[in-house]
C-alpha positions as CSV (number, residue, x, y, z in Angstrom):
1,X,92.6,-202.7,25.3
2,X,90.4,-201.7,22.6
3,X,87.5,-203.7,21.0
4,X,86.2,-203.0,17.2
5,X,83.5,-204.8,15.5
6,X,86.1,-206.8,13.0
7,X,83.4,-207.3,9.4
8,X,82.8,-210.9,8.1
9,X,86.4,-212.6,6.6
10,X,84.6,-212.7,3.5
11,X,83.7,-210.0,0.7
12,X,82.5,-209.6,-2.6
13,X,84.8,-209.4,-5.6
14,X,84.9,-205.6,-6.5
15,X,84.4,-204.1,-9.3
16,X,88.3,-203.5,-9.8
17,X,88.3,-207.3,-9.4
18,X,85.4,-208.0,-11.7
19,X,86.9,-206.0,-14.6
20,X,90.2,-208.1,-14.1
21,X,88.6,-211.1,-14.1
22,X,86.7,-210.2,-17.2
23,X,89.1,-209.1,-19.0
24,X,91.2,-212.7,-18.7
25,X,91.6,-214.2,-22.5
26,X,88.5,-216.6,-22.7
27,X,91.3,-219.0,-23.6
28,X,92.6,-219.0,-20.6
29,X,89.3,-219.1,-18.1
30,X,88.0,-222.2,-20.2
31,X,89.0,-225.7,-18.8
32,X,89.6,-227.9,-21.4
33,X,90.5,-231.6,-21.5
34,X,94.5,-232.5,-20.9
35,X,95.9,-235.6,-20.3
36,X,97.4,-235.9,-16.5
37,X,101.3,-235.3,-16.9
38,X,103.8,-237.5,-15.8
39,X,104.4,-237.9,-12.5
40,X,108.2,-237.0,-12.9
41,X,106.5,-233.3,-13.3
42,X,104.8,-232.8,-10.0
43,X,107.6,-234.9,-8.0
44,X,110.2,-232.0,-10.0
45,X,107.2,-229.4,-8.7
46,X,106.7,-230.5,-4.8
47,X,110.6,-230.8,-4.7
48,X,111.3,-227.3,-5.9
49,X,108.5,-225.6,-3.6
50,X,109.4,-227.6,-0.3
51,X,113.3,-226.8,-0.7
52,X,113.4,-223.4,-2.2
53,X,110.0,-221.9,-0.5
54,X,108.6,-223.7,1.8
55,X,111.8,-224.8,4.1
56,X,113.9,-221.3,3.8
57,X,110.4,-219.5,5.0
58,X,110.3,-221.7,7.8
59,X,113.7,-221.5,9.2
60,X,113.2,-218.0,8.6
61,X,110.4,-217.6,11.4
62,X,112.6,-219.9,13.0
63,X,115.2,-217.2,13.3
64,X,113.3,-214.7,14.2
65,X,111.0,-215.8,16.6
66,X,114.8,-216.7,18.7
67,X,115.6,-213.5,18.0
68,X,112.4,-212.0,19.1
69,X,112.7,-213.5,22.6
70,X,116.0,-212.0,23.3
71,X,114.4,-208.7,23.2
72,X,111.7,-209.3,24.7
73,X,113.4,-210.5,27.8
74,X,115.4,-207.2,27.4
75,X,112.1,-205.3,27.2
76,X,110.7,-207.2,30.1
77,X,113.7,-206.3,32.4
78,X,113.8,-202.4,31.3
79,X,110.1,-201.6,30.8
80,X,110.3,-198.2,31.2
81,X,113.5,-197.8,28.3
82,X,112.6,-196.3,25.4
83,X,115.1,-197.9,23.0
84,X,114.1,-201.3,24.5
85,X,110.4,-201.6,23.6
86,X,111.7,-200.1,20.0
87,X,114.1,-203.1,20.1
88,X,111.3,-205.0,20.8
89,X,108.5,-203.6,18.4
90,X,111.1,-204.1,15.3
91,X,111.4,-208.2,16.6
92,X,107.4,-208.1,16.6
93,X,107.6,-206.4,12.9
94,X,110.7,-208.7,11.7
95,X,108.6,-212.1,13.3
96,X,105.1,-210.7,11.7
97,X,106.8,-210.5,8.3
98,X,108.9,-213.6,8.9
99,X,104.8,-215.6,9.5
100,X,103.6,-214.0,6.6
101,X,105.9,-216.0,4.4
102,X,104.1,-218.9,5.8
103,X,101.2,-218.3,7.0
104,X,98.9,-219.3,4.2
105,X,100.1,-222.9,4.9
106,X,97.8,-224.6,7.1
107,X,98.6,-228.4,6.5
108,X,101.3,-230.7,7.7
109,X,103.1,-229.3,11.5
110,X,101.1,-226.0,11.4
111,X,98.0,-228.1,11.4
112,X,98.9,-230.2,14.8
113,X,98.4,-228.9,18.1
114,X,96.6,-225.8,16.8
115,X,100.0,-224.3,16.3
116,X,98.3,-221.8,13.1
117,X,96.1,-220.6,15.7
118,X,98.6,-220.3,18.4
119,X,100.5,-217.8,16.7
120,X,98.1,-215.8,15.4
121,X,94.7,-216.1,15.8
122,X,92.8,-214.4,13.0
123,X,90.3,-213.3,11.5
124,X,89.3,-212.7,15.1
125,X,85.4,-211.5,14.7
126,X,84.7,-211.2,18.6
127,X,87.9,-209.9,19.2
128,X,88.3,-212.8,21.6
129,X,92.3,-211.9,22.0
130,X,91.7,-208.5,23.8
131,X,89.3,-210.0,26.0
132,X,91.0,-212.8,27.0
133,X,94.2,-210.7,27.4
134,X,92.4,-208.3,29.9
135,X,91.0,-210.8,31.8
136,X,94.3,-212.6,32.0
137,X,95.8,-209.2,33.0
138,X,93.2,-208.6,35.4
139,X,93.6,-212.2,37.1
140,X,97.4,-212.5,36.8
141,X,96.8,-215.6,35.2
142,X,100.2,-217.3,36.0
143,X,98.9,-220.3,33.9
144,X,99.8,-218.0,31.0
145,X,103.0,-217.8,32.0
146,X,104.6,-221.5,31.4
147,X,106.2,-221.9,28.0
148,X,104.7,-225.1,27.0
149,X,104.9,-226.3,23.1
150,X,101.8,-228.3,23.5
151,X,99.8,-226.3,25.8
152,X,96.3,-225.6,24.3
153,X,94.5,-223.4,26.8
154,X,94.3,-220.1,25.9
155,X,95.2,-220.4,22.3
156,X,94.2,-216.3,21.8
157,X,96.9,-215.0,24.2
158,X,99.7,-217.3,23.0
159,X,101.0,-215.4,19.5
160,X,101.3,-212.6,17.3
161,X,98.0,-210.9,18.2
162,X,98.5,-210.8,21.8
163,X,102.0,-209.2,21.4
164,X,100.9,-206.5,19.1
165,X,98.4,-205.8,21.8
166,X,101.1,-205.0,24.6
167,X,103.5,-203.7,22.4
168,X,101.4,-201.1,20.5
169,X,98.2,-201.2,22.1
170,X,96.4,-197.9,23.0
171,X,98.0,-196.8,26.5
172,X,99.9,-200.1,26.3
173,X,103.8,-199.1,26.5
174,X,102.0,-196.7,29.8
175,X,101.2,-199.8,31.4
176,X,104.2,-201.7,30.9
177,X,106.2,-199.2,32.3
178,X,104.1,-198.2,35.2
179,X,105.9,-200.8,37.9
180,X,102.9,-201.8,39.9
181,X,101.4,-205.2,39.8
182,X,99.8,-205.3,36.5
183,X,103.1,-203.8,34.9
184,X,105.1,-206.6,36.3
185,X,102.4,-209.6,34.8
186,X,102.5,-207.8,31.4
187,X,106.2,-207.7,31.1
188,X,106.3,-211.6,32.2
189,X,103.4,-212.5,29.4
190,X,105.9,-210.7,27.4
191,X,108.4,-213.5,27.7
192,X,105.9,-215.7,27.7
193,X,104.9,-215.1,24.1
194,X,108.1,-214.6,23.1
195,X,109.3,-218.0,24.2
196,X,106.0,-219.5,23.6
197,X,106.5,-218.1,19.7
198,X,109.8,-219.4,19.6
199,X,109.1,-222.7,20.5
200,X,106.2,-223.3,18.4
201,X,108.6,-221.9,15.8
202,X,111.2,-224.6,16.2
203,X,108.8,-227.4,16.7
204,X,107.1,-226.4,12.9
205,X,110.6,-226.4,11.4
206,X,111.6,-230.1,12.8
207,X,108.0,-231.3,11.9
208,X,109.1,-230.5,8.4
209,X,112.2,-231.7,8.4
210,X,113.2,-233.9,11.4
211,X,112.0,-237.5,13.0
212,X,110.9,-240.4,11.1
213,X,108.5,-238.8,9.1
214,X,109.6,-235.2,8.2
215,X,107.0,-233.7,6.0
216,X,109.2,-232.3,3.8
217,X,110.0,-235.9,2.5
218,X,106.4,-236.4,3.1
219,X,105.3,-233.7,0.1
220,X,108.3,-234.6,-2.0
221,X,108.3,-238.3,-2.5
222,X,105.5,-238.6,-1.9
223,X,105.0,-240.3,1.6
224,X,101.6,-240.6,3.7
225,X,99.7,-238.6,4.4
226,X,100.1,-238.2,0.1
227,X,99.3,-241.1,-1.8
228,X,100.4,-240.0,-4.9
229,X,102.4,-237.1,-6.0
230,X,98.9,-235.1,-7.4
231,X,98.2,-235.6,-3.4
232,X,101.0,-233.2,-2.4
233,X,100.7,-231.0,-5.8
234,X,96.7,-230.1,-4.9
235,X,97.8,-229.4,-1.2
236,X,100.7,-226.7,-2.5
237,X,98.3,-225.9,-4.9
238,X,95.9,-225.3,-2.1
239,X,98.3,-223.1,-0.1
240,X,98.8,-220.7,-2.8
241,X,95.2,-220.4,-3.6
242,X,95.1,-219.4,-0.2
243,X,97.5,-217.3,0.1
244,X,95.9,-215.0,-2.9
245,X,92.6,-215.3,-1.9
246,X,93.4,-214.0,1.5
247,X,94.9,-210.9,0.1
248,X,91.7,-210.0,-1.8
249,X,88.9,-211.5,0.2
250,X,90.0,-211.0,3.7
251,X,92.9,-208.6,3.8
252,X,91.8,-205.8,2.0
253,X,88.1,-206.3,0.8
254,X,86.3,-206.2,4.5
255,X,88.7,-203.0,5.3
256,X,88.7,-201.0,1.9
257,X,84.5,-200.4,1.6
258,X,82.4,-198.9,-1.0
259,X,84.3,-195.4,-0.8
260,X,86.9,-193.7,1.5
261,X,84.2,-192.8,4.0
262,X,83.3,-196.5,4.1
263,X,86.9,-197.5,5.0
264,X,87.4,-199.6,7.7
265,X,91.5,-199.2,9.0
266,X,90.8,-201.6,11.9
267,X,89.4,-204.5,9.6
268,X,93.0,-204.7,8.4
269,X,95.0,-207.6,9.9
270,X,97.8,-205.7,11.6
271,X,96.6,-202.2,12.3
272,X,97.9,-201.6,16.0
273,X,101.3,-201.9,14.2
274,X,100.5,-199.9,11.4
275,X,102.0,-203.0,9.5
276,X,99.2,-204.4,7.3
277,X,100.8,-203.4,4.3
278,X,103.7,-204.8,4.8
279,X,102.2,-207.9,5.6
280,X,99.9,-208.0,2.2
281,X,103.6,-207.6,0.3
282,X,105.1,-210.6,1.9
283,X,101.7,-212.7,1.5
284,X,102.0,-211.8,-2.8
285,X,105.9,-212.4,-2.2
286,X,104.8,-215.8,-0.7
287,X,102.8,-216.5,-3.4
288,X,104.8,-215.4,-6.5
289,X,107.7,-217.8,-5.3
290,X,105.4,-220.6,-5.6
291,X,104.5,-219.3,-8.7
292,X,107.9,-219.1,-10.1
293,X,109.9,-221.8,-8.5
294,X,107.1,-224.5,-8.9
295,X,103.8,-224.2,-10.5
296,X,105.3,-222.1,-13.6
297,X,108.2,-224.5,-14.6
298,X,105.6,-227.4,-14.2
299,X,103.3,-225.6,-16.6
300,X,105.9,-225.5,-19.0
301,X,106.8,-228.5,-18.6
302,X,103.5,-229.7,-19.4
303,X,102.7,-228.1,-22.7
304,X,101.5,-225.2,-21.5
305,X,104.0,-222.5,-22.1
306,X,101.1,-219.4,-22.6
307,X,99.4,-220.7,-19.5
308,X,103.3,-220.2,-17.5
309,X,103.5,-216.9,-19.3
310,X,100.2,-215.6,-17.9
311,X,100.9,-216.8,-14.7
312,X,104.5,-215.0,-13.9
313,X,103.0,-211.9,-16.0
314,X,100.2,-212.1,-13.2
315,X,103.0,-212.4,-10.3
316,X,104.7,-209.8,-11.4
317,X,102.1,-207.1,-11.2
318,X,100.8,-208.1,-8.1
319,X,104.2,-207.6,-7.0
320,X,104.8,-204.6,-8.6
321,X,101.9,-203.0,-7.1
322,X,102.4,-204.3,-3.7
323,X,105.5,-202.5,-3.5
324,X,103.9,-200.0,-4.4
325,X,101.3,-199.6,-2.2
326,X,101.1,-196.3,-0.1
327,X,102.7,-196.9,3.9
328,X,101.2,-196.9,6.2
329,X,97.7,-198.9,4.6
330,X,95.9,-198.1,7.6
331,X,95.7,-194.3,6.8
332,X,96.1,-194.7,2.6
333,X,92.7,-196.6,2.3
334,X,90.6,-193.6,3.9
335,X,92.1,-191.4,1.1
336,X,90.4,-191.6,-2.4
337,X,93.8,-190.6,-3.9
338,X,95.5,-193.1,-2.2
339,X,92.7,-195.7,-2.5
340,X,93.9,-196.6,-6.3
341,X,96.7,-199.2,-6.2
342,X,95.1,-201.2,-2.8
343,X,91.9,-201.4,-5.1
344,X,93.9,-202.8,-8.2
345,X,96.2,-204.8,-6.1
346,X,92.3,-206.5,-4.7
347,X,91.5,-207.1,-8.4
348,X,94.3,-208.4,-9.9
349,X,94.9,-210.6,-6.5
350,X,91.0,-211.6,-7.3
351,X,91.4,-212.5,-11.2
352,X,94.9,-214.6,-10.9
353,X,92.3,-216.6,-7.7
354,X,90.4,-217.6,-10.6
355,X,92.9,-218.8,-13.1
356,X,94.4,-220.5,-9.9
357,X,91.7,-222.6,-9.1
358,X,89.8,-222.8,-12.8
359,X,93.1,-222.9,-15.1
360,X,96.0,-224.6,-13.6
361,X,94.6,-227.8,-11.6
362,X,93.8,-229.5,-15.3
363,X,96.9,-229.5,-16.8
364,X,98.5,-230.7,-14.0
365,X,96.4,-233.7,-13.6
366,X,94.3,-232.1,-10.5
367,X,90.6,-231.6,-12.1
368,X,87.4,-231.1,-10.5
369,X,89.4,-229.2,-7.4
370,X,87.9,-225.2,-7.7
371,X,85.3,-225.6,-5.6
372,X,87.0,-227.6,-2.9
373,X,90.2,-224.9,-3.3
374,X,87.7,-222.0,-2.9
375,X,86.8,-223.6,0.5
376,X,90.2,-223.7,1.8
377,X,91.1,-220.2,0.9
378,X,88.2,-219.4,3.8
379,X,89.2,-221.9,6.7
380,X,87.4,-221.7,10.5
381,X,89.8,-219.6,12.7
C-alpha cells in the first residue's frame, strides 16, 4: 500500500480567494440589524431542503451502495476478470459521487455510531487506513469480515477509503488476482465493505425517515433535538457552510501549493481513483441546491431580495467553474496552465464561505453564529 505525508486539513485563504473576498460589495460583508423573520419562513426553508436535497441525496447513496455490493461480490468471485474489477471500480466511482452529495452533513443518523467516519474516514493525516488495511491483510483479520451495522472496531477499513485502496491501489488489482492466501482475504474484505457500505447506507436513510422519530420530521417541524425552527435552520445552515469551506480549505488548498512545483496530487481527497475532481463538482452541486431550493427563497422571503441575488449569482459560478475544471485534477494542478480555474474555483468557494457565515445568519434570525459555523466547517476526523 502506499503511505504519503497527507498536509494539515487547514490552509490559508489564497490570494485568488482574498481578491474575491475583497472585492464583495461592502454592502453585502456588513451585518446589520434585521428583525428575526417569522417562523413560517424557516419552517418553508427546513421543509424544502430535507425533501428536495437532503432525502433524494440520501436514497441516492442508498442506491448505490446496493448496487455496489452486487459487483463487488461479482469481482470477489472473478478476481482475475478484467471487465469485473472495471464493473467494480465504476460502483466505487458511482457510490463516491453518490457520498459526496451528503457528505458535508455530519448531524442527525450520520452522527450515530460513527457512521461519517465509517464510510470514509478523512482527512486521514497518518494515513491510518493503509496501515490498518495491511495489517488486516497481513493477519487475515476475519473480524473484518462480519457485516455488522453497529460494529465500531476498525472504523478505517470499513468504507470508501479502504475500497479505493484495493481497487486502485498501487499493485493492488495484482494482488487480488494472484489466488494465494492473501488474494482470497482481499477479495472477501471486498464484500465486506461493500455490504458493510450498504448497510450503513440503509440504516442513514431510515434514521431520516423511519421509527418514531425520523429526523426528517425532526428538522422540519421542528422536533427535538430542535427546539425551535432557527434550531434546524443554523444546523442546514451549518452543513452548507461546510460543504463550501471544505472545497476551499481542505480539498484544494493543502493540494494546490504556492506554484505547480509546490503541488501536492496526493493531498487531494480521492487521488488513487483519479476522482477528486469529480468529487469537488458534486460537493458545489451539494451546496448550490441548498442554495437554491432553501436558503435563497427564504432570503427573498425575508426582504432580502439583493442578498438572494448575490447568493445564486455566487452558485452559479462556482458551478460553472467546477464543470469546468480540467479531468483528471490530480495531474491539472501540477500544470501552471491548467492551475487557473482550480485556483478561482478555491477563491470564489472562499468569498461565498464568508457571506455564508457573515451575511446570511442575520436576516434569518440566526446572529452571532460565524465563529461557531467556521468551527464546524473543520470537524475532528
Amino acid at each position: 500500500m502506499n503511505r504519503h505525508p497527507y498536509p494539515p486539513p487547514e490552509a490559508p485563504v489564497p490570494r485568488a480567494g482574498r481578491r474575491a473576498i475583497l472585492l464583495l460589495p461592502p454592502a453585502l460583508l456588513a451585518a446589520p440589524a434585521h428583525a428575526a423573520p417569522d417562523d413560517a419562513i424557516l419552517r418553508a426553508l427546513n421543509r424544502a431542503l430535507v425533501e428536495q436535497v437532503v432525502l433524494p441525496g440520501y436514497r441516492r447513496f442508498t442506491s448505490v451502495t446496493a448496487n455496489l455490493t452486487a459487483r463487488l461480490d461479482a469481482l470477489s468471485r472473478a478476481p482475475g476478470e478484467a471487465q469485473a474489477l472495471e464493473s467494480a471500480r465504476q460502483g466505487f466511482a458511482d457510490t463516491l459521487l453518490a457520498w459526496e452529495g451528503v457528505q458535508h452533513i455530519r448531524s442527525g443518523p450520520a452522527d450515530l455510531f460513527s457512521r461519517h467516519a465509517r464510510i470514509q474516514l478523512w482527512p486521514d493525516p497518518q494515513d491510518r487506513v493503509s496501515q490498518d488495511l495491511e495489517r488486516a491483510i497481513a493477519q487475515r483479520d476475519t473480524s473484518l469480515l462480519e457485516i455488522r451495522s453497529t460494529a465500531l472496531n476498525a472504523v478505517s477499513v470499513q468504507g470508501l477509503p479502504a475500497l479505493e485502496r484495493l481497487l486502485f491501489g498501487e499493485g493492488a488489482a495484482e494482488a487480488l488476482a494472484a489466488g494465494d492466501a492473501g488474494a482470497g482475504y482481499r477479495a472477501a474484505l471486498l464484500r465486506a465493505i461493500g455490504g458493510n457500505l450498504a448497510a450503513l447506507g440503509r440504516d442513514l436513510l431510515a434514521g431520516w425517515t423511519g421509527g418514531e422519530a425520523p429526523h426528517a420530521v425532526a428538522l422540519a417541524e421542528p422536533r427535538a433535538p430542535y427546539a425551535t425552527p432557527q434550531d434546524a435552520t443554523l444546523d442546514l445552515l451549518r452543513a452548507l457552510h461546510a460543504a463550501v469551506a471544505a472545497v476551499a480549505d481542505r480539498k484544494l488548498g493543502p493540494a494546490l501549493g504556492a506554484g505547480p512545483a509546490e503541488a501536492r496530487p496526493k493531498a487531494l481527497e480521492c487521488w488513487r481513483s483519479r476522482l477528486s475532481g469529480q468529487a469537488i463538482r458534486a460537493n458545489v452541486d451539494a451546496a448550490a441546491a441548498m442554495v437554491l431550493q432553501g436558503f435563497a427563497p427564504a432570503l427573498d422571503s425575508s426582504g432580502e431580495g439583493a442578498l438572494a441575488a448575490t447568493l445564486r449569482q455566487a452558485c452559479a459560478e462556482l458551478q460553472r467553474i467546477a464543470g469546468s475544471l480540467p479531468l483528471p485534477l490530480e495531474d491539472a494542478i501540477q500544470h501552471e496552465a491548467e492551475r487557473e480555474l482550480p485556483l478561482r474555483l478555491q477563491g470564489e468557494a472562499a468569498a461565498l464561505k464568508v457571506m455564508l457565515a457573515q451575511r446570511v445568519p442575520p436576516p434569518l434570525g440566526l446572529s452571532g453564529i460565524a465563529e461557531p459555523l467556521e468551527n464546524a466547517a473543520n470537524p475532528p476526523p
